[in-house]
C-alpha positions in Angstrom: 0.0 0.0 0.0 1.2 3.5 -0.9 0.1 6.2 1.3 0.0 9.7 0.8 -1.8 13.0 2.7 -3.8 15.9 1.6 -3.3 19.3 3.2 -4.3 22.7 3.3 -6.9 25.5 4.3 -10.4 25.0 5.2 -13.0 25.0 2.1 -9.6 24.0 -0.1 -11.2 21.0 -1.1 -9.6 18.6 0.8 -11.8 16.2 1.0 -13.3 16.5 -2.0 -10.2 15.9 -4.1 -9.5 12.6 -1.3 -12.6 11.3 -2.5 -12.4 12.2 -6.7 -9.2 10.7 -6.5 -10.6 7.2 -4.9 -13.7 7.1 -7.8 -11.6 7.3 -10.6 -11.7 3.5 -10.6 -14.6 3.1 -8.5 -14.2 4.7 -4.9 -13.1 2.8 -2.3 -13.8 2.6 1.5 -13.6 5.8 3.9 -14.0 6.7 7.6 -12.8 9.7 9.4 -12.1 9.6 13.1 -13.1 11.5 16.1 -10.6 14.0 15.8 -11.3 15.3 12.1 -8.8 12.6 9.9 -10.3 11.3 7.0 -8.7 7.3 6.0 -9.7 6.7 2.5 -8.8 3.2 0.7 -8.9 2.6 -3.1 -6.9 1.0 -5.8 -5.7 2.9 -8.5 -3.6 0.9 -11.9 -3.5 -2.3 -9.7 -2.0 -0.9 -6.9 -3.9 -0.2 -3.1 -3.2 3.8 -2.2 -4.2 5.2 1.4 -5.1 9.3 1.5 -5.1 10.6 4.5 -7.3 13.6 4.8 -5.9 16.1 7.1 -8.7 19.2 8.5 -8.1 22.5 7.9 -7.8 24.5 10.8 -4.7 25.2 12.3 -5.9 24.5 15.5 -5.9 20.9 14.3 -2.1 21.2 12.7 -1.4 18.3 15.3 -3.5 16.0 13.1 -1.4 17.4 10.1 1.8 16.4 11.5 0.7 13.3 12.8 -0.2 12.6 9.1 2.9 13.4 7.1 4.6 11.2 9.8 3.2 7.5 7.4 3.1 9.6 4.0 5.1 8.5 1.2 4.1 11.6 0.1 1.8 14.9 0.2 -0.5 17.2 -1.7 -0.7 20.5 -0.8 -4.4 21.6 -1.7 -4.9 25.4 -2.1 -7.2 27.8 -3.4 -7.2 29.8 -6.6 -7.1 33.1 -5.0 -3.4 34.3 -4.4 -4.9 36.8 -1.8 -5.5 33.4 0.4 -2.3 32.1 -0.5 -1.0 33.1 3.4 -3.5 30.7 4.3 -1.8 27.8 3.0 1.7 29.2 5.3 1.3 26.9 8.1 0.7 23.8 6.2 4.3 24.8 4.0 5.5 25.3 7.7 5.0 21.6 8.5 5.6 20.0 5.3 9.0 21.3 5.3 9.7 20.6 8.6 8.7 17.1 7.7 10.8 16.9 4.5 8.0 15.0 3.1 7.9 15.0 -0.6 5.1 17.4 -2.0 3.3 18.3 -5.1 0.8 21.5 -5.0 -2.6 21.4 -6.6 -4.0 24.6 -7.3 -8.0 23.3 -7.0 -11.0 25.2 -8.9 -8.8 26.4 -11.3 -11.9 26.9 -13.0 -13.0 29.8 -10.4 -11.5 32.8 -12.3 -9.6 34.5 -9.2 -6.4 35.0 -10.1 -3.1 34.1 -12.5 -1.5 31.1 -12.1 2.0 32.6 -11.9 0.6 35.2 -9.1 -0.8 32.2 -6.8 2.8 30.5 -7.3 4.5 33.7 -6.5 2.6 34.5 -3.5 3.0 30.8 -2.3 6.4 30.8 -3.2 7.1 33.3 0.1 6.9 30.6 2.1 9.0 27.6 0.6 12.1 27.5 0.8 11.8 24.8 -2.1 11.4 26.1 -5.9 7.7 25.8 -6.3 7.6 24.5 -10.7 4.8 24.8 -12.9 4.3 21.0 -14.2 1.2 22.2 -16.0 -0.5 25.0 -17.6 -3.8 26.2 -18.2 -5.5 26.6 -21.3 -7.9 29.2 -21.1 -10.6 30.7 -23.4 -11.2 34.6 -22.0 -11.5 34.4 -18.5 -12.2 30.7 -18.3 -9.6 28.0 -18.0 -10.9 24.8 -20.1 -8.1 22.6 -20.0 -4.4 22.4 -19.2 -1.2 21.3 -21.0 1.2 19.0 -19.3 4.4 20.6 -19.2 6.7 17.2 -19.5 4.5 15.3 -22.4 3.4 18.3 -24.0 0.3 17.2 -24.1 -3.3 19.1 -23.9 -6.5 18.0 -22.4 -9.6 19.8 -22.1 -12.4 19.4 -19.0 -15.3 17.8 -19.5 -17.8 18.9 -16.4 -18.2 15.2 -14.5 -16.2 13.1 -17.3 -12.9 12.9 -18.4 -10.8 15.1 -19.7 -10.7 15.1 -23.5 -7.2 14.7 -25.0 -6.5 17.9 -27.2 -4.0 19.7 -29.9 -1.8 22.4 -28.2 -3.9 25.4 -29.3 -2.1 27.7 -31.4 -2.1 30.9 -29.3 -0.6 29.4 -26.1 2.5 27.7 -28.2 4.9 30.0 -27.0 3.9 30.0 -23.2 4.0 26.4 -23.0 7.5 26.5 -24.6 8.8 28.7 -22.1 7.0 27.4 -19.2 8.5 24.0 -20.4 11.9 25.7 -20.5 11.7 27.4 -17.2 10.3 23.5 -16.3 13.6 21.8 -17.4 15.9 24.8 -16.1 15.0 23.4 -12.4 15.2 20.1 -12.8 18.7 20.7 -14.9 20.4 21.7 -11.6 19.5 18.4 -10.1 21.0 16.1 -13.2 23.9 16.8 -15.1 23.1 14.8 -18.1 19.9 16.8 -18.7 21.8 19.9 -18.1 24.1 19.2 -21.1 20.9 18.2 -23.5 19.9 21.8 -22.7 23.5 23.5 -22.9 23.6 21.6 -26.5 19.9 22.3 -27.3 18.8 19.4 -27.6 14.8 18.0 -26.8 15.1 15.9 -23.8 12.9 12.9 -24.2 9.7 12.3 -22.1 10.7 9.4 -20.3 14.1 10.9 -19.2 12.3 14.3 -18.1 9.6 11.9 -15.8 12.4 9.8 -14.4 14.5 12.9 -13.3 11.0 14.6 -12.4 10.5 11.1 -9.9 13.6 11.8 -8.4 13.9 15.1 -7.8 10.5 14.6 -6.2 11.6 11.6 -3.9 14.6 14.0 -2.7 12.5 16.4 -2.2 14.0 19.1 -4.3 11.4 21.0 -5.6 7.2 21.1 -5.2 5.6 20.6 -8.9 2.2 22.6 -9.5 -0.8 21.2 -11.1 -3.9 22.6 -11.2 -7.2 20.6 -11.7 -11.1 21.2 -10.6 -11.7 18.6 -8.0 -15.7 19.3 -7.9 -15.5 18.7 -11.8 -13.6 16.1 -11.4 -11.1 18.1 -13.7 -7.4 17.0 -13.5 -7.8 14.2 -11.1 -6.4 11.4 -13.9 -3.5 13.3 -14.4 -2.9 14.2 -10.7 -3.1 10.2 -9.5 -0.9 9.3 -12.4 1.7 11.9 -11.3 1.6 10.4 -7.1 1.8 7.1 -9.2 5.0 7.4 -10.5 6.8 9.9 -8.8 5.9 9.3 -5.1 8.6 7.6 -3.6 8.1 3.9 -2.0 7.2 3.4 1.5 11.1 2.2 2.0 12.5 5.8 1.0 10.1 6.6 3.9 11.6 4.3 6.8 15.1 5.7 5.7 14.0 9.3 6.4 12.2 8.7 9.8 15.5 6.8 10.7 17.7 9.2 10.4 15.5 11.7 11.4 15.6 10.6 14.7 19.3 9.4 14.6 18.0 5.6 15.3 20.6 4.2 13.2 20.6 0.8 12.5 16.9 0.6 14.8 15.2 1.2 12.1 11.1 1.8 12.7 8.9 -1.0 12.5 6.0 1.0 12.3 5.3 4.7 12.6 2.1 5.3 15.4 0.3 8.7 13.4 -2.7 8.7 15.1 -5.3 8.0 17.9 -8.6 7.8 19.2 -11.3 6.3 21.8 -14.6 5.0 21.2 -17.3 4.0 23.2 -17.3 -0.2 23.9 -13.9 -0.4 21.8 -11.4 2.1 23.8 -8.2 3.4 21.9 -7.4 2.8 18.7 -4.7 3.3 17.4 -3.5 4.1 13.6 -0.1 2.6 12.8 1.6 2.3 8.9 3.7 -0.9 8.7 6.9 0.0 7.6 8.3 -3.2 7.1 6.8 -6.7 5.9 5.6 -8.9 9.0 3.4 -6.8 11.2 0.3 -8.5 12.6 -1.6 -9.2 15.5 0.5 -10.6 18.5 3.6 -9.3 16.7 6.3 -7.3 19.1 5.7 -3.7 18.7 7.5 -1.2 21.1 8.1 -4.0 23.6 4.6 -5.3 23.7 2.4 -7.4 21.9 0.0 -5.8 19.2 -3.7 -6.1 20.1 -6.3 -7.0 17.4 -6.0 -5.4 13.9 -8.7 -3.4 12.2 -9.0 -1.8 8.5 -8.2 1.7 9.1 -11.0 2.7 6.5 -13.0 -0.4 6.7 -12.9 -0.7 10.2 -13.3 -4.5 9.4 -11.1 -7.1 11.8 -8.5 -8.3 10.0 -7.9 -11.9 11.3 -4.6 -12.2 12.0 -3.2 -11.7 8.4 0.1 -10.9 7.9 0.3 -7.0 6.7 2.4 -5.9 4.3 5.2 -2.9 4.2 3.2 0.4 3.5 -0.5 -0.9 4.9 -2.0 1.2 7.3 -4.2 -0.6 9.6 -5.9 0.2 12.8 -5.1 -1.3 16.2 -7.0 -2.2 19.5 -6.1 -3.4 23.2 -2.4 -1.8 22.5 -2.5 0.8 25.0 1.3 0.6 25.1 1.6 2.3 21.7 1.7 6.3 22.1 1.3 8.8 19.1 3.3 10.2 17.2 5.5 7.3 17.7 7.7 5.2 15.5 8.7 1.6 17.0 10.8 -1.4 16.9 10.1 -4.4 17.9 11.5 -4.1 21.6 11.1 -0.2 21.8 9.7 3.0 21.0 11.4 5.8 19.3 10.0 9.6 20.1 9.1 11.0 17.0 11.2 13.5 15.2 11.1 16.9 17.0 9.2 18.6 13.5 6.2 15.9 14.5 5.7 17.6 18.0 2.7 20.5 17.6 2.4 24.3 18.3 1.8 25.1 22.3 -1.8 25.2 23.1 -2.8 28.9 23.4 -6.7 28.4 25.0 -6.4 27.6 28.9 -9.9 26.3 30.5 -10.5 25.0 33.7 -13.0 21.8 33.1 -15.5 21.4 36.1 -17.9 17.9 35.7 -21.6 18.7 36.3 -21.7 15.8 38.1 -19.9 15.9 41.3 -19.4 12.3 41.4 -17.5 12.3 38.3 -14.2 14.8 39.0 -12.0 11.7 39.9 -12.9 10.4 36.7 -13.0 13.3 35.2 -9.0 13.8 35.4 -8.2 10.2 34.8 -10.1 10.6 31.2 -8.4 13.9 30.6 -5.1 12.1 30.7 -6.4 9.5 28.2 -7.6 11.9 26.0 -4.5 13.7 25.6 -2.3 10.7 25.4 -4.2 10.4 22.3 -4.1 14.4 21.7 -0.7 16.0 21.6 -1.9 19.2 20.5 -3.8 18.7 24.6 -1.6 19.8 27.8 -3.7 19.3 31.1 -2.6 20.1 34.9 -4.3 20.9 37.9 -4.7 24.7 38.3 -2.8 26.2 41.1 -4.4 26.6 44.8 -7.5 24.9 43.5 -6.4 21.2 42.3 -9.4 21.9 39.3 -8.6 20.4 36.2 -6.9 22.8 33.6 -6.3 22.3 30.2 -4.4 23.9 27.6 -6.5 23.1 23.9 -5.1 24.7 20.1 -8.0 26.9 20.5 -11.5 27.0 20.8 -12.5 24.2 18.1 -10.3 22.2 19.3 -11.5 22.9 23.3 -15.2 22.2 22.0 -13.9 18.8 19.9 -12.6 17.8 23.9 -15.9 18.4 25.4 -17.5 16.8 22.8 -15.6 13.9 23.3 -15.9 14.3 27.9 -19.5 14.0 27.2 -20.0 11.3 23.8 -17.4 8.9 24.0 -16.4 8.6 28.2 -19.7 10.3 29.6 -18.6 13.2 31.5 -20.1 16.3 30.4 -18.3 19.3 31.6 -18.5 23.3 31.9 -15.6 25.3 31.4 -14.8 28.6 32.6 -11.3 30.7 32.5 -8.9 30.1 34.7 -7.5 33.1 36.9 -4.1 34.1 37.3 -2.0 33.1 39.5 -1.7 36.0 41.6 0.7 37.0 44.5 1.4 39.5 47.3 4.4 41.0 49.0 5.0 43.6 51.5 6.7 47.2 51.2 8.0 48.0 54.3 9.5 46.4 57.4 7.5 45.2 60.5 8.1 43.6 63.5 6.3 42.3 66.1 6.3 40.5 69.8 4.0 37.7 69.7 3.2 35.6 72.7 1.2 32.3 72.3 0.0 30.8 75.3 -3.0 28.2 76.1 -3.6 27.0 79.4 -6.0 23.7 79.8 -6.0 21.3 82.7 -2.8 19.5 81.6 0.5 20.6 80.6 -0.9 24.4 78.6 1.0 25.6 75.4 4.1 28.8 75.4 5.7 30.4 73.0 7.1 33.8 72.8 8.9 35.0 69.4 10.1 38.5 68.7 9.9 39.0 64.3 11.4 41.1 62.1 9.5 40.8 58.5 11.3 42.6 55.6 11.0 42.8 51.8 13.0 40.9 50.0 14.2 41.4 46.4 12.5 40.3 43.5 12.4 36.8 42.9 14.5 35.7 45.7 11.6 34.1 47.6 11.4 33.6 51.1 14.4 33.3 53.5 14.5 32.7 57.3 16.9 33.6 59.9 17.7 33.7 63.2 19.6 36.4 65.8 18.8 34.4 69.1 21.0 35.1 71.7 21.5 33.2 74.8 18.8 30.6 74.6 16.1 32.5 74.6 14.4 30.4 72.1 15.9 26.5 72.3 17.6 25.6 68.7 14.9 22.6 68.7 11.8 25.0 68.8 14.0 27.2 66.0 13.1 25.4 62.9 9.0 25.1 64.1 9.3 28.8 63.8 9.8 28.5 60.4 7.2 26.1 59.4 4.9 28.6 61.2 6.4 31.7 59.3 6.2 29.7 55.7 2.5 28.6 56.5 1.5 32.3 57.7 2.6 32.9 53.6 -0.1 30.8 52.2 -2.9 33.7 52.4 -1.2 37.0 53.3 -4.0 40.6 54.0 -5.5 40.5 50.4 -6.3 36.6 50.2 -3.0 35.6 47.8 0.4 33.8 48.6 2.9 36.1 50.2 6.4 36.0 48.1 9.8 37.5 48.4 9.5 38.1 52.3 12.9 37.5 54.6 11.4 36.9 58.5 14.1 36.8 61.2 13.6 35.4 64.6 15.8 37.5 66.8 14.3 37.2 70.5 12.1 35.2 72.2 10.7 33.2 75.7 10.0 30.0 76.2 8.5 27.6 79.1 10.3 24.6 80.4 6.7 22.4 80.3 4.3 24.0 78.2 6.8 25.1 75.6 6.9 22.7 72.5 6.9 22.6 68.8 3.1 22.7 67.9 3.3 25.8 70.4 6.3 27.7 68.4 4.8 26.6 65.0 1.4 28.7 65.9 3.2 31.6 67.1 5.5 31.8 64.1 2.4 31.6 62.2 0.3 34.2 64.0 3.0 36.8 64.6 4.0 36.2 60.8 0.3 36.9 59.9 0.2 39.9 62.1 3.3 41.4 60.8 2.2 41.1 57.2 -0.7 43.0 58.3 1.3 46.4 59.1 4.1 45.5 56.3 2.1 47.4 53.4 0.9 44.1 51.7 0.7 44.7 47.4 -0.9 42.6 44.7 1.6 41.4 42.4 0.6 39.9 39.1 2.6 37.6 36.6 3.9 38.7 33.5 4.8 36.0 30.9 7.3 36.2 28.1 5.8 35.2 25.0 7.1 34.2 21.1 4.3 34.8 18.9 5.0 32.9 15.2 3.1 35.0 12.3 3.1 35.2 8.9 5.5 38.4 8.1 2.5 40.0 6.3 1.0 40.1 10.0 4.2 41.4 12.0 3.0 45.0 11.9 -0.6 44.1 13.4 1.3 43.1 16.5 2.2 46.3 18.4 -1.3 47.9 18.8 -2.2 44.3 20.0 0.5 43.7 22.8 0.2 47.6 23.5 -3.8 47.5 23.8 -3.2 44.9 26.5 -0.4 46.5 28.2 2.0 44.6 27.5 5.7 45.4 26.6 7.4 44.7 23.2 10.5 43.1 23.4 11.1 43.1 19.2 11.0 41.1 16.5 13.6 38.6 14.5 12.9 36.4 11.1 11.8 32.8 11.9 14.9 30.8 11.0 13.0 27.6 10.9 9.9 28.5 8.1 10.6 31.1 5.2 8.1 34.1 5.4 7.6 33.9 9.3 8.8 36.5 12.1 8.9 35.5 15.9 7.7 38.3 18.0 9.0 38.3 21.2 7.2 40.9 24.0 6.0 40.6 27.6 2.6 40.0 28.9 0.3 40.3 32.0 -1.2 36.9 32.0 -4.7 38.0 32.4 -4.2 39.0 29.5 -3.4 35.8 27.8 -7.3 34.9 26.8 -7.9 38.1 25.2 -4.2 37.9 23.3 -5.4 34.4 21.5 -9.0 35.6 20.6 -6.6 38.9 19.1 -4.4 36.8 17.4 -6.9 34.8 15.6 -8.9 37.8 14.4 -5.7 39.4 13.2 -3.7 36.8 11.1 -7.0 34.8 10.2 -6.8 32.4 12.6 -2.6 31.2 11.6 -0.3 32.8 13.8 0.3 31.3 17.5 2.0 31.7 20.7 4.0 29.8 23.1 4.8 31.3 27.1 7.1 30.8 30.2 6.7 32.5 33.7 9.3 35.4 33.7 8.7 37.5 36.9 5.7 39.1 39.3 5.0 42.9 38.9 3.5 44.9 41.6 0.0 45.9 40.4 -1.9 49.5 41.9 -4.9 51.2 41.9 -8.5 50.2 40.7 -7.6 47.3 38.7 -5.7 45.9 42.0 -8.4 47.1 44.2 -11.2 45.1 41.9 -9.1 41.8 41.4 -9.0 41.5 45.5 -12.7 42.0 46.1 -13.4 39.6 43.3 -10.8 37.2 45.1 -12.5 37.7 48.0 -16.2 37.4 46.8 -15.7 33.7 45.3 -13.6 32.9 48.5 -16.9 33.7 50.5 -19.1 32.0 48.1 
């Protein structure tokens, strides 16, 4: 089986063009999983052919990835319009990350939007590879009829719903196909020398010798041919299969990739794990390619045994037959296997880094209607997103509720969707607040006398405090200035459990950080003192200190890389400076051709509102990724509002 995967935009024609391609010799079988991936089997010339259908958000780029992982090769589907050409960006992004060989199809050619060479040349901005015409279109007016196949030189013309009828060259468009042919054969001169002699001599390369070099070129991934075609017409889809047929390179050029990809060596993958997925009463399933001959069920696969094997598009058990190098087949009761994963026999290898997906930008906290079902609730979370890397979930910090971190909000609904469908647990979500803090201003110290008295042995401690600021950062830090045994060195370090607990809540309801308390006098009893007794008057005189120290909110600011599109770099300022945040600059993206990384920093209640931005302004492409850099001391009504609403959910 060869295997190939079609990417780009939304409302490309993705799936439509997946499912032309499978009828031209009768369809074939299809499924498309939970999570958006369409599996389409068919034969084509005697030969079986998987298309993997990739959706077209870019919240779902992990299911992109996780496709070009098993794919021989790719088709890049895109739009006619070069004004939507940025949309295509992030799917150039991964495919050459992936190094996956790729030919572009330029679909409803027969949409008059633009020139061919202008959607090229806007496309072109964002591949580093030469992007070369393979065909032309024939057009009457404003109407492209037909197209002209740069290598064969010969000219079809569409038929609505049938096939294309072959054609003479028409007469006007003789010189454009010579020197589209030319500029054709200039590209692919600087990958062979013999060709490049043919041309220095002028002489007419054959056919076959242009095809071959074309096959190879493709399979090293040298350049990305165009073709254009009508997929709802079913216009160019002969010529497009026959293309994949014999330039896509076998599933063996594959394995050799992913090997040294990942630096395995002489382990070379077994299998390559692209994608998961639960359903109710069969659990995860798992979608593996067999990259060698002899995979099966019971078979050694990453150290385990493989469960049963399914059809990935038939979904029809397979019976224990022996599968073939290239088939793509879907497995149950193999927990063991994790995606994206390529594996051995007697191990796992972690995919190569390209294969890992964008940081999840949309933080919810998940809360089960049903109060019976939070412990389940975060066990299921952390199935999901083994099957989910585009998915990060924790437990939100003072609360323990379940957080997690989705692509956006499709992909947040798509997990809700799936709480409440597949594992019944339907959930509400909310944001999650801040992490806020406190710190004092100014220096207090207090004399703080515990003492309980009951009809046994009673409870004394006396302390004398100093609480100070410290710097930024530095946290808390204890000392001691006893003198004289005032305080016994046993009771000392109860003091500091006290202090540190007095930290949790400080005056306006938040953790208490960069504070320095020093013990420096103190009284104790020969009976009644003890630890307990020292603890609770660290903790009390702490808290009353704190009190009189000039307590202010402090809020975290994040430092965030934000990966657009250059064509979107200048949108960025008013954004980051409407939600006072601080521009740090701005530098190329050295790993994708047209891209800037955007570096500035950012209050992180203003996170939510930074996503939703950067969706609306670079149409839903460009992301971000954040770390913790510092807390910054917050005034006025803003701080005066985030403590009373702190305070009001305390109370409720």
């Amino acid at each position: 089986m060869r295997c190939f995967s079609i990417l780009g935009p939304s409302q490309s024609g993705k799936s439509t063009l997946a499912n032309r391609l499978a009828a031209l010799e009768g369809g074939g079988e299809s499924l498309t999983t939970p999570n958006g991936l369409g599996v389409t089997e068919f034969s084509f010339l005697g030969e079986t052919w998987c298309a993997l259908d990739t959706p077209g958000s870019v919240e779902a780029i992990a299911q992109t990835l996780d496709a070009l992982l098993a794919s021989d090769a790719c088709i890049l589907c895109v739009s006619p319009d070069p004004n939507e050409a940025v949309l295509a960006a992030p799917h150039l992004r991964a495919i050459e990350a992936s190094g996956t060989p790729c030919t572009l199809f330029i679909n409803r050619i027969d949409e008059p939007k633009g020139r061919v060479r202008d959607i090229i040349a806007a496309l072109q901005d964002y591949s580093n590879h030469p992007l070369v015409m393979r065909q032309v279109p024939i057009r009457e007016g404003e109407r492209i009829v037909g197209a002209v196949d740069l290598i064969s030189e010969r000219a079809w013309r569409y038929r609505e719903g049938r096939p294309s009828t072959l054609v003479q060259i028409p007469e006007e468009m003789a010189e454009r196909e010579h020197e589209a042919r030319a500029e054709l054969l200039e590209h692919l001169s600087e990958y062979d020398d013999r060709l490049l002699e043919e041309l220095i001599e002028d002489q007419e390369p054959a056919s076959e010798e242009v095809y071959a070099i074309s096959a190879r070129v493709l399979a090293e991934n040298r350049v990305i041919p165009v073709m254009v075609g009508a997929a709802g017409n079913n216009n160019g889809m002969m010529r497009l299969m026959k293309a994949l047929r014999h330039e896509a390179p076998p599933v063996d050029v594959l394995r050799r990739r992913l090997a040294g990809q990942t630096g395995s060596g002489d382990r070379a993958p077994a299998a390559a794990c692209l994608h998961a997925f639960h359903r109710t009463g069969i659990g995860k399933t798992v979608l593996l390619r067999a990259l060698e001959d002899g995979v099966k069920q019971g078979t050694q696969a990453g150290g385990y045994a493989l469960g049963a094997l399914r059809g990935a598009a038939s979904d029809k058990t397979l019976a224990g037959a022996m599968q073939k190098a290239g088939q793509v087949v879907a497995a149950v009761k193999s927990d063991h296997l994790t995606v994206p994963s390529l594996v051995t026999a007697d191990d796992a290898i972690a995919a190569p880094d390209w294969a890992e997906a964008p940081a999840p930008m949309l933080e919810r906290i998940l809360v089960p209607e049903n109060e019976r079902d939070e412990t389940k609730l975060s066990g299921t979370l952390q199935k999901i997103a083994e099957t989910d890397q585009g998915l990060a979930v924790r437990q939100e910090e003072g609360t323990g509720a379940q957080l997690v971190a989705a692509q956006g909000p499709l992909h947040m609904r798509q997990i809700v969707r799936t709480l409440a469908e597949v594992f019944n647990v339907p959930v509400s979500e909310r944001p999650p607040s801040p992490a806020y803090r406190e710190t004092i201003t100014r220096t207090a110290e207090v004399h703080y006398r515990h003492r309980k008295q009951t009809g046994g042995a009673g409870q004394f401690a006396d302390v004398k405090l100093t609480v100070r600021p410290n710097a930024r950062g530095e946290g808390f830090t204890f000392a001691e200035t006893v003198k004289g045994g005032a305080v016994p060195r046993n009771f000392i370090p109860a003091v500091e459990a006290g202090a540190r607990e007095a930290l949790a809540r400080g005056p306006l309801g938040f953790q208490v950080v960069d504070v320095a308390v020093t013990l420096t006098d103190g009284q104790h009893h020969s009976v009644d003192s003890s630890d307990f007794a020292f603890r609770a008057a660290g903790r009390m005189g702490v808290a009353q200190a704190l009190a009189d120290a000039g307590a202010v909110l402090m809020q975290p600011i994040y430092r965030v890389e934000i990966r657009v599109p250059s064509v979107f770099s200048g949108s960025l300022v008013p954004i980051v400076s409407a939600l006072k945040g601080q521009v740090l600059g701005f530098d190329r993206d050295e790993d994708a051709r047209g891209w800037d990384i955007f570096r500035a920093l950012m209050p992180g209640h203003a996170l939510d509102e930074l996503a939703h931005s950067l969706r609306s302004a670079t149409q839903g492409i460009g992301w971000f990724s954040k770390c913790f850099d510092h807390f910054e001391e917050l005034y006025g009504r803003e701080a005066d509002a985030i403590v009373r609403a702190h305070g009001a959910g305390k109370a409720a």
